[in-house]
C-alpha positions in Angstrom: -13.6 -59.5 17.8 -14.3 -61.6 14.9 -12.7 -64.4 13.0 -11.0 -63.3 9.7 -7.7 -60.8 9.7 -6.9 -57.8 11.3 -5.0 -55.0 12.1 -3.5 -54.5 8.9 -6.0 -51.9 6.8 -6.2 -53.1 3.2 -9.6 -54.0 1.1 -9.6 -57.3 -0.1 -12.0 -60.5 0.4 -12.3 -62.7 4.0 -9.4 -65.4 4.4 -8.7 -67.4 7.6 -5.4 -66.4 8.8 -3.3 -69.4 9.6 -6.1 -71.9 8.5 -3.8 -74.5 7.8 -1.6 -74.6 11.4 -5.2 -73.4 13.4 -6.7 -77.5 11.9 -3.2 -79.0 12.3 -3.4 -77.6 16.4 -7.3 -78.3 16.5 -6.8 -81.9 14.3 -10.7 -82.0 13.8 -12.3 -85.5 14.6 -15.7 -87.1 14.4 -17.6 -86.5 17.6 -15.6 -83.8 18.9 -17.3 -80.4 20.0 -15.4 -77.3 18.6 -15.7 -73.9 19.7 -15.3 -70.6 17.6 -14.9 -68.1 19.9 -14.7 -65.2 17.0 -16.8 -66.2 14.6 -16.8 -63.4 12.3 -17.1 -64.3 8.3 -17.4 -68.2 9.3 -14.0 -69.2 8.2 -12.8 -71.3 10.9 -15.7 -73.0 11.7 -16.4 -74.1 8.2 -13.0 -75.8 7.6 -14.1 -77.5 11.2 -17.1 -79.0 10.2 -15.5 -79.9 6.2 -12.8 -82.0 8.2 -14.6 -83.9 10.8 -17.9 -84.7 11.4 -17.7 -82.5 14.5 -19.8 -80.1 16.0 -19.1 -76.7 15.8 -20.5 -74.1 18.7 -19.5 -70.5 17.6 -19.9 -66.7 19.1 -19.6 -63.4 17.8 -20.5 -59.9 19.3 -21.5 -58.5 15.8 -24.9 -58.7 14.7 -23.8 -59.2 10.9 -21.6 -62.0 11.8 -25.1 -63.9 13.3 -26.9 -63.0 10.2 -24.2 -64.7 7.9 -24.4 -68.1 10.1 -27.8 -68.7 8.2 -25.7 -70.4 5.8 -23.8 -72.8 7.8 -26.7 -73.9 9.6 -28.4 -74.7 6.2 -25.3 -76.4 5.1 -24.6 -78.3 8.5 -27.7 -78.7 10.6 -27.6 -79.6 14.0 -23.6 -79.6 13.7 -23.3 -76.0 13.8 -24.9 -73.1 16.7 -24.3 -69.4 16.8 -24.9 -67.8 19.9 -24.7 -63.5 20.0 -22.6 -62.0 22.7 -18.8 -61.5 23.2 -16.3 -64.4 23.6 -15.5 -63.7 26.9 -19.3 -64.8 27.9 -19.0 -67.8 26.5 -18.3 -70.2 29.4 -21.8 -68.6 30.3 -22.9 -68.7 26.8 -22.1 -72.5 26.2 -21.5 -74.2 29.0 -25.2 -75.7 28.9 -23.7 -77.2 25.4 -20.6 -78.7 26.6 -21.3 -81.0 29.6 -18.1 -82.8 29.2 -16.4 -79.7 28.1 -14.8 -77.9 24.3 -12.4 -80.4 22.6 -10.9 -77.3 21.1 -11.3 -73.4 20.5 -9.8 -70.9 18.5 -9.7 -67.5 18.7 -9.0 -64.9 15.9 -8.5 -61.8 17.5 -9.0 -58.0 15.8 -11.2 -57.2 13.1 -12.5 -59.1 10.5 -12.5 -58.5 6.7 -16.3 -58.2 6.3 -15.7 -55.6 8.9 -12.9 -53.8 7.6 -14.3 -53.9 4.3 -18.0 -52.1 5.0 -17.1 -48.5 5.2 -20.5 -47.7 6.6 -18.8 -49.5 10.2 -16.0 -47.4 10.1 -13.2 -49.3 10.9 -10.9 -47.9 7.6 -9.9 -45.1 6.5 -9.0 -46.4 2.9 -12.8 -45.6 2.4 -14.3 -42.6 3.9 -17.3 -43.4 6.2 -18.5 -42.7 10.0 -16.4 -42.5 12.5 -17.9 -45.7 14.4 -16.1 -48.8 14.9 -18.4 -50.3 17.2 -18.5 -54.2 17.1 -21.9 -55.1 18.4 -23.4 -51.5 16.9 -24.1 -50.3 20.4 -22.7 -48.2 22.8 -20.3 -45.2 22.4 -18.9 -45.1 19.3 -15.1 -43.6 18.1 -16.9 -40.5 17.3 -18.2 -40.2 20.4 -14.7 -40.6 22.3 -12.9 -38.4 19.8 -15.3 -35.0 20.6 -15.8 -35.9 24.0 -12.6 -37.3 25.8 -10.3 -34.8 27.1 -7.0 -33.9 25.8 -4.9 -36.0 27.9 -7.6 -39.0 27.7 -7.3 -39.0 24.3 -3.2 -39.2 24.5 -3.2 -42.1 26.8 -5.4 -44.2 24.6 -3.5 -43.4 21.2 -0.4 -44.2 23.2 -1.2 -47.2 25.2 -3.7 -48.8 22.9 -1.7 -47.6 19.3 1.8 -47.5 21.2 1.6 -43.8 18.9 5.2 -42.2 19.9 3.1 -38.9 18.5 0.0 -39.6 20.7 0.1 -35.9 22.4 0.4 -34.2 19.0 -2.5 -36.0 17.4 -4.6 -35.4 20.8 -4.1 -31.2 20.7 -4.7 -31.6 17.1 -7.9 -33.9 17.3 -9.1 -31.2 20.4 -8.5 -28.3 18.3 -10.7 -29.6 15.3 -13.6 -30.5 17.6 -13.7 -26.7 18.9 -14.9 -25.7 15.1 -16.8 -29.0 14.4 -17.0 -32.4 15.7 -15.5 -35.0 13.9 -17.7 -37.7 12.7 -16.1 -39.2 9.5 -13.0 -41.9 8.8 -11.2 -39.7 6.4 -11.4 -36.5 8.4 -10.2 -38.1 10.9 -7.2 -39.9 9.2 -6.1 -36.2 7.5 -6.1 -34.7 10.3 -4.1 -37.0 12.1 -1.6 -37.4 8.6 -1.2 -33.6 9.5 -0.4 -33.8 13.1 2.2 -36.3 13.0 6.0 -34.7 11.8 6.9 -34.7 7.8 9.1 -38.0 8.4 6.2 -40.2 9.8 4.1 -38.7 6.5 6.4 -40.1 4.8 7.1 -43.2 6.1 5.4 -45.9 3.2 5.1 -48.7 5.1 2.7 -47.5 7.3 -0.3 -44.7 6.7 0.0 -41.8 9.6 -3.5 -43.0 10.9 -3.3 -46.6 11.4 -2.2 -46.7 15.1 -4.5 -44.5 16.0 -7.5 -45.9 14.5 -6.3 -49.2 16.5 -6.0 -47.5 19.4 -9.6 -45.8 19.0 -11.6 -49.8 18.3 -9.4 -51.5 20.5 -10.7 -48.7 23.3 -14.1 -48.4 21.9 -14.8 -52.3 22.1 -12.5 -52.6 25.5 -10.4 -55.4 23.2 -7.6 -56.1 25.5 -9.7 -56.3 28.8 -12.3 -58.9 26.5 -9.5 -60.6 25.6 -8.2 -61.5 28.9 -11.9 -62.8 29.7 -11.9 -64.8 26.8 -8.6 -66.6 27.9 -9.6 -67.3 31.4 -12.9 -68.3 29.9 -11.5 -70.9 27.4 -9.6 -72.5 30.4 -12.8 -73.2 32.2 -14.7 -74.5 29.3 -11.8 -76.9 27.5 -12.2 -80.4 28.5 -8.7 -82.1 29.6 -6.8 -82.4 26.6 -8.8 -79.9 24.5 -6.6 -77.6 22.4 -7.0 -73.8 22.8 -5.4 -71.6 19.4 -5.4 -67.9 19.2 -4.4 -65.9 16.6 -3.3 -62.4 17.2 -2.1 -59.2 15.3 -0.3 -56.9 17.4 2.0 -57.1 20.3 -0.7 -55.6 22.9 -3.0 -58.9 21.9 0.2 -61.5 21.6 1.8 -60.3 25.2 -1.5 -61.1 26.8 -1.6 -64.3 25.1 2.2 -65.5 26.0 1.7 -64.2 29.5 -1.4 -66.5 29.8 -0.3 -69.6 28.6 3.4 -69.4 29.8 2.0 -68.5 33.6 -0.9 -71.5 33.3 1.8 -73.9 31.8 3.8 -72.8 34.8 6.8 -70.9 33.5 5.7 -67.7 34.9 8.4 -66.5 37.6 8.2 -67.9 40.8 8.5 -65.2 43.6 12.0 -66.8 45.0 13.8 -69.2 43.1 14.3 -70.9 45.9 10.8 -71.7 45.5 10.4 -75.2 44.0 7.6 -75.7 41.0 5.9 -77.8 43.3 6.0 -75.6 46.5 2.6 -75.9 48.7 0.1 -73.3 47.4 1.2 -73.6 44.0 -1.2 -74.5 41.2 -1.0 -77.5 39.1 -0.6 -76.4 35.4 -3.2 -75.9 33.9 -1.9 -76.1 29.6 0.9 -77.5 28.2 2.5 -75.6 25.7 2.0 -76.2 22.2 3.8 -73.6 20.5 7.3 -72.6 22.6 7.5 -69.2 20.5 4.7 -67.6 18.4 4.4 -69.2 14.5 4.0 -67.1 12.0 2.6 -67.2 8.5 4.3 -68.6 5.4 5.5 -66.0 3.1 3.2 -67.7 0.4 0.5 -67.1 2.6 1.8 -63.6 3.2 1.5 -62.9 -0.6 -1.7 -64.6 -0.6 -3.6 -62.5 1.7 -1.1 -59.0 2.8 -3.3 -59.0 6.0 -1.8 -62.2 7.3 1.6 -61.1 7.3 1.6 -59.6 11.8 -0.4 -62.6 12.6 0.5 -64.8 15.6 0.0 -68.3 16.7 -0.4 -69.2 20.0 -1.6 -72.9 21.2 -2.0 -74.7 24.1 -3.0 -78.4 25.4 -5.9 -78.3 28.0 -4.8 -80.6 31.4 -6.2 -82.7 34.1 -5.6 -79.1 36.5 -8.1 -77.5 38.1 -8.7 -73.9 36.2 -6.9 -71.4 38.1 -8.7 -69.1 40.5 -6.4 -66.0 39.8 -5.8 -63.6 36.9 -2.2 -62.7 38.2 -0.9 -63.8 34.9 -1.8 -59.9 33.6 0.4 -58.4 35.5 3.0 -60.1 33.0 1.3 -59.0 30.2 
């Protein structure tokens, strides 16, 4: 997952989604220790260290992300650190870094423009290219899962991870194909998905045919949702009291984990009775304080700005003096 935009599918050059309310949620200051959980094309982390003269610790999974760091470590020194793996290894990943713990970390969830916008990684279809998709250029790849899962595999993943109403359609079709030749490029894919779905989806402008299935396939091939969850219980552990955790999603699957994290650590989750007091024996302390009651959204100038911004969420919570919670119950929620 890297820092940037996501899900919606459009060439056009890297801009930090939500810049502006990310700092205002962060509110940079000298001597604080930042983290960048997503670093992807550096976007966040550079309007960190241009507002503060804070220290910046980022991650990213990608290995073109790392290489593009080079330029903020020239700029910024000792102020700035990249370290390679995915976010939700970074309480192992920093936690040498942050004795006293983070005093803030964002999260942009997705895929980033860089990424979208090299065909040769296969996350569009706007360009043809291989059918890859893999974040960190290892393990098995879309093209991979699209010859290889079965029939009814393949449905459940364009269904739960696309929420594709026309998941079993596009699965017999994409089963079909592979019989005569397997399917190894974006564009193939995306027609033969445009011809699987009925004449009124074809139709529909809004939206290409393809799109939720090519989520579906990255958010599967780079286990998204399950990194995600991770990367939430991670930033708990490594936020000092008071430290400011912002995530910035793009579609409902990454925004439901989010709210159901922060509203069960903030304790608004259910209670089993409601006879049950908030302060019942056994109960944890909460852990965050909301920050943002409902999701924020992007400005319409911002929306017109940069056409990826426009299903970005904005999630935020406040670090407290709690404990970090033992359990990941909150996912049942979710």
């Amino acid at each position: 997952m890297s820092s940037g935009t996501s899900a919606p599918d459009q060439p056009g050059a890297h801009v930090p989604v939500m810049l502006g309310e990310v700092l205002e949620l962060l509110a940079p200051r000298d001597g604080a220790i930042y983290v960048d959980g997503t670093f992807g094309a550096g976007g966040y982390s550079r309007a960190l260290l241009e507002a503060a003269s804070c220290t910046v610790l980022a991650v990213d999974r990608d290995p073109d992300a790392i290489a593009r760091a080079d330029a903020l470590e020239t700029s910024f020194g000792t102020r700035f650190a990249i370290a390679e793996g995915r976010f939700g290894e970074m309480a192992t990943l920093l936690a040498a870094h942050l004795p006293k713990g983070a005093d803030g970390i964002a999260l942009d969830l997705g895929v980033s423009s860089p990424q979208l916008d090299d065909q040769s990684r296969g996350f569009s279809f706007r360009a043809d290219g291989p059918l890859d998709m893999r974040m960190e250029k290892s393990g098995p790849s879309a093209a991979d899962i699209v010859n290889t899962a079965s029939e009814g595999d393949l449905a459940n993943i364009i269904f739960n991870l696309g929420d594709e109403r026309h998941s079993r359609r596009i699965a017999r079709a994409i089963v079909a194909a592979r019989r005569e030749k397997k399917l190894t490029r974006t564009r193939e894919l995306a027609d033969l998905v445009r011809g699987a779905v009925p004449a009124a989806a074809r139709n529909d402008a809004s939206i290409h045919p393809a799109t939720r299935t090519f989520q579906a396939l990255r958010i599967h091939v780079n286990d998204e949702l399950d990194e995600l969850d991770r990367g939430l219980t991670a930033a708990e552990t490594l936020l000092a009291p008071d430290g400011v955790l912002a995530v910035v999603s793009f579609h409902s699957l990454e925004d439901r984990r989010v709210k159901a994290f922060l509203r069960s650590r903030s304790g608004g989750a259910p209670r089993a009775s409601r006879h049950l007091p908030t302060g019942a024996v056994g109960a944890a302390a909460p852990s965050f304080e909301l920050l943002t009651r409902r999701a924020l959204r992007p400005s319409d100038d911002e929306v017109a700005r940069n056409p990826r911004a426009r299903s970005a969420r904005l999630r935020a919570g406040r670090r407290t003096h709690a404990p970090a919670w033992p359990d990941t119950s909150w996912r049942n929620a979710a």
